[in-house]
C-alpha positions in Angstrom: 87.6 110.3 333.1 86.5 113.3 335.5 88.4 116.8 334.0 91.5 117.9 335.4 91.4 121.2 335.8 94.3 123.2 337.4 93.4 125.2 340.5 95.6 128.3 339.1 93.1 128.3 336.1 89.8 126.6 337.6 88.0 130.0 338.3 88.5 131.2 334.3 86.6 128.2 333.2 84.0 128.0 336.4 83.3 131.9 335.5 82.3 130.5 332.1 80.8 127.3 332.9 83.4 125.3 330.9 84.1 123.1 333.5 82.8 119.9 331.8 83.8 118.1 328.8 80.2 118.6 326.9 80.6 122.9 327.1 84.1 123.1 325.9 83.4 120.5 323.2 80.7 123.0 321.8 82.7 125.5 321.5 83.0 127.2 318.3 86.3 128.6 317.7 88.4 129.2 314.8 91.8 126.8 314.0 95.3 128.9 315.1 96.1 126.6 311.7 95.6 123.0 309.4 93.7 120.1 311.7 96.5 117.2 311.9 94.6 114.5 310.3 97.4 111.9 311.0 96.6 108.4 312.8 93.3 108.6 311.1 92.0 110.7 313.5 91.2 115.0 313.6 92.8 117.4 316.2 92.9 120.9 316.1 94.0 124.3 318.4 92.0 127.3 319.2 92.5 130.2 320.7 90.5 130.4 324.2 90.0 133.7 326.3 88.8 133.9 329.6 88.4 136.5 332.4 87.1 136.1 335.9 86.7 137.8 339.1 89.8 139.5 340.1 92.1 138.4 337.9 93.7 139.4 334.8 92.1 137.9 331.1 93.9 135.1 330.0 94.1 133.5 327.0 94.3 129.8 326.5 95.3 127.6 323.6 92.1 124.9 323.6 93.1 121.7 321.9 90.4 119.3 320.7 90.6 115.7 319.2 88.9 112.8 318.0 90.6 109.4 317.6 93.9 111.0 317.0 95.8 107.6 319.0 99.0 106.7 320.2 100.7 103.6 322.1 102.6 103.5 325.3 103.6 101.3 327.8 101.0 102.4 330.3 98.3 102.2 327.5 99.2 99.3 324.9 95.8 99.6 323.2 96.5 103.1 322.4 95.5 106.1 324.1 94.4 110.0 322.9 98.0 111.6 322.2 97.0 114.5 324.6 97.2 112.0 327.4 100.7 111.4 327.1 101.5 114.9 326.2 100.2 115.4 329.9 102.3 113.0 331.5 105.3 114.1 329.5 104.7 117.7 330.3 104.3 116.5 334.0 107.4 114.6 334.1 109.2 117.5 332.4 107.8 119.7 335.8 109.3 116.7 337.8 112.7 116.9 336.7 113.0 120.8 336.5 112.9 120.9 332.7 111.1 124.1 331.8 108.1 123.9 329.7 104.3 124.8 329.3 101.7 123.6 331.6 98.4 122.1 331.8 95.4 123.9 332.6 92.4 121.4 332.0 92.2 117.8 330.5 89.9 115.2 330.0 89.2 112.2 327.7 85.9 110.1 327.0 84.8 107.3 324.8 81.8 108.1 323.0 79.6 106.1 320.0 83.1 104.2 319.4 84.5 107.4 319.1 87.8 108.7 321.6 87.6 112.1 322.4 89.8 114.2 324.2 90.5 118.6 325.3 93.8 119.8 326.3 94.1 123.7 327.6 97.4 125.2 328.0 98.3 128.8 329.2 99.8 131.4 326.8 103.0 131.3 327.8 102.6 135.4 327.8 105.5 137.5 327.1 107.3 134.9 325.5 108.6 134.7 321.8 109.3 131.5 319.8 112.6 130.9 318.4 111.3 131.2 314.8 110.0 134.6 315.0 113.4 135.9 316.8 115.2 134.5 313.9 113.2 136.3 311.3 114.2 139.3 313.2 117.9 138.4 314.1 119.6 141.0 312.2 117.6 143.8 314.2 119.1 142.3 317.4 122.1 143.9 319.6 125.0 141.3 319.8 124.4 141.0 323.7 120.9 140.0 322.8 121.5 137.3 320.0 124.6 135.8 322.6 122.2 135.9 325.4 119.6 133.8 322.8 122.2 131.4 322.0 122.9 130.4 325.1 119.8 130.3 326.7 118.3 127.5 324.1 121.7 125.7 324.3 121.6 125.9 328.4 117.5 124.3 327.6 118.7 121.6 326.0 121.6 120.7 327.8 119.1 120.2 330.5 116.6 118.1 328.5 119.5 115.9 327.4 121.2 115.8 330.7 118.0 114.3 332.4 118.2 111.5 330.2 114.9 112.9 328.0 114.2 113.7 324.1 111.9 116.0 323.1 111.5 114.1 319.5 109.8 116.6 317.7 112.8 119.6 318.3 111.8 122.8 315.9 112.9 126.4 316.6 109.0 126.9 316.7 108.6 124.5 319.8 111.3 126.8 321.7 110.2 129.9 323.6 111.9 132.7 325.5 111.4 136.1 327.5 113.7 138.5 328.6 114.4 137.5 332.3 117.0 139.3 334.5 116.7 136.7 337.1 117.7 134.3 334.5 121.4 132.6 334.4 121.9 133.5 330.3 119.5 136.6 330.7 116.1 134.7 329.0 113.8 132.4 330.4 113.5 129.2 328.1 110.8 126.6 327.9 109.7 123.7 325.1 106.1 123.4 323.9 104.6 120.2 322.0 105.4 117.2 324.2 103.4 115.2 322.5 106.5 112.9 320.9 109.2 113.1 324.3 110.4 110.1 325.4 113.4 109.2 327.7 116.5 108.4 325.9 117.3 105.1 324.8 120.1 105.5 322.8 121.3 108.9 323.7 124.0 109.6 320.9 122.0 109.6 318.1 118.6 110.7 319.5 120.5 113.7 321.3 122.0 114.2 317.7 118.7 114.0 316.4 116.9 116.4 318.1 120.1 119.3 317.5 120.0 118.8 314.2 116.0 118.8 313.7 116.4 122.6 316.1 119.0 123.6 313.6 117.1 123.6 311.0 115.0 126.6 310.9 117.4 129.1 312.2 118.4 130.5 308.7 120.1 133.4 310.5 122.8 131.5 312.9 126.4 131.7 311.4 129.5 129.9 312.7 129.7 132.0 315.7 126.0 131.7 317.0 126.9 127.8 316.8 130.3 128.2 318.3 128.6 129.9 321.0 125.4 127.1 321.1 128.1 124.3 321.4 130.2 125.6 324.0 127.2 125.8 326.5 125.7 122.7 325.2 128.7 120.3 325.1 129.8 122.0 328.4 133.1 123.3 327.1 134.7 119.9 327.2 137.6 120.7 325.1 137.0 118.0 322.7 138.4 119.8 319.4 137.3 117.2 316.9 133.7 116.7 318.6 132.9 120.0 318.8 133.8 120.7 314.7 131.9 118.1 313.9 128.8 118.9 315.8 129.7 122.5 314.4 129.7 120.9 310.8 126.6 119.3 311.1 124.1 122.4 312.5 125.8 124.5 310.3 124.9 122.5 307.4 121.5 122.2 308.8 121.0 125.7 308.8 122.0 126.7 305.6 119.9 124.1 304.0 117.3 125.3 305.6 117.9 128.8 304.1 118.4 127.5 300.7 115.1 125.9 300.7 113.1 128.9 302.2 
């Protein structure tokens, strides 16, 4: 297939001459962390930066695979998982769910092999969940409510739109201070790779709370209280609500006791 390269982004990789699938595939870059050897394949993230004419350097996060397959509906015989991380992160654009966005991608089949690239913008001035966690006690109340919220408003809106992410860590959760915002942050997901519309929405939305819980070590009862009453939509449901309450809680501290 012919690249798809964003126009936003097109002149970074044209001032490089990385347009093509062969001159990005040479690139030698160092791994952000471990390949993912899984489905007997090998993909693996770099870091990418780029300036051009005029604009300001930007950095890019270059993803590279080699028969690291998945099925789908469209694709029965399988497909390179960066394809459907495309059309999830598309169809996430499509029904206003914030999240990262595609700047060039591009599959081939070559001597039996399936290669494919996936460039995404640094989502600049943002934090991940994970990191604000780890510094959660150095945080002004107004700050930590306004954190809260913000991920519970995100993934009300996921949930509500009839979509799971299915692979719902703190880490896949980013936010920047935004005074435009409702809750006071701007909030998108990463790693679409494993979203797929809800087919049995009580235990997948259940699923994908308790897999965010897990890593926020620092959230107490009232963080939680907080999280559920913007993510349950203040329904007034007493018994719901403590038992959603009992379940992240426990996620949590498990967590903590393992770290």
């Amino acid at each position: 297939m012919d690249p798809t390269i964003s126009p936003t982004y097109r002149p970074y990789f044209a001032h490089h001459g990385l347009t093509d699938f062969d001159a990005l595939w040479a690139l030698t870059l160092e791994p952000v962390d471990l390949p993912n050897r899984e489905r007997g394949g090998h993909s693996e993230v770099t870091r990418l930066t780029l300036d051009a004419p005029g604009l300001p350097t930007r950095t890019f996060f270059l993803k590279r695979q080699t028969n690291h397959l998945g099925r789908s509906l469209r694709r029965p015989l399988g497909e390179p998982t960066f394809s459907r991380e495309v059309r999830n992160i598309e169809t996430f654009h499509r029904l206003d769910i914030p999240a990262l966005t595609v700047a060039y991608h591009a599959e081939r089949r070559r001597d039996h092999n399936w290669e494919a690239i996936l460039a995404t913008p640094e989502l600049e001035d943002y934090t991940d969940l994970v990191s604000l966690n780890e510094q959660w006690e150095a945080l002004s109340q107004p700050i930590r409510r306004s954190i809260v919220v913000s991920c519970a408003a995100l993934l009300r809106r996921l949930h509500a739109r009839r979509w799971r992410h299915g692979s719902l860590y703190a880490k896949h959760v980013f936010l920047r201070p935004d005074a435009a915002a409702t809750h006071g942050f701007a909030a998108c997901f990463i790693d679409l790779e494993k979203a797929r519309p809800l087919i049995n929405p009580r235990h997948e939305r259940r699923r994908d709370v308790q897999r965010f819980a897990r890593r926020l070590t620092q959230w107490g009862g009232e963080e939680w209280r907080l999280f559920l009453d913007e993510y349950l939509g203040r329904s007034g449901d007493g018994r719901r609500d403590a038992r959603w309450q009992t379940i992240l809680e426990r996620e949590s501290l498990q967590s903590a006791e393992r770290s």
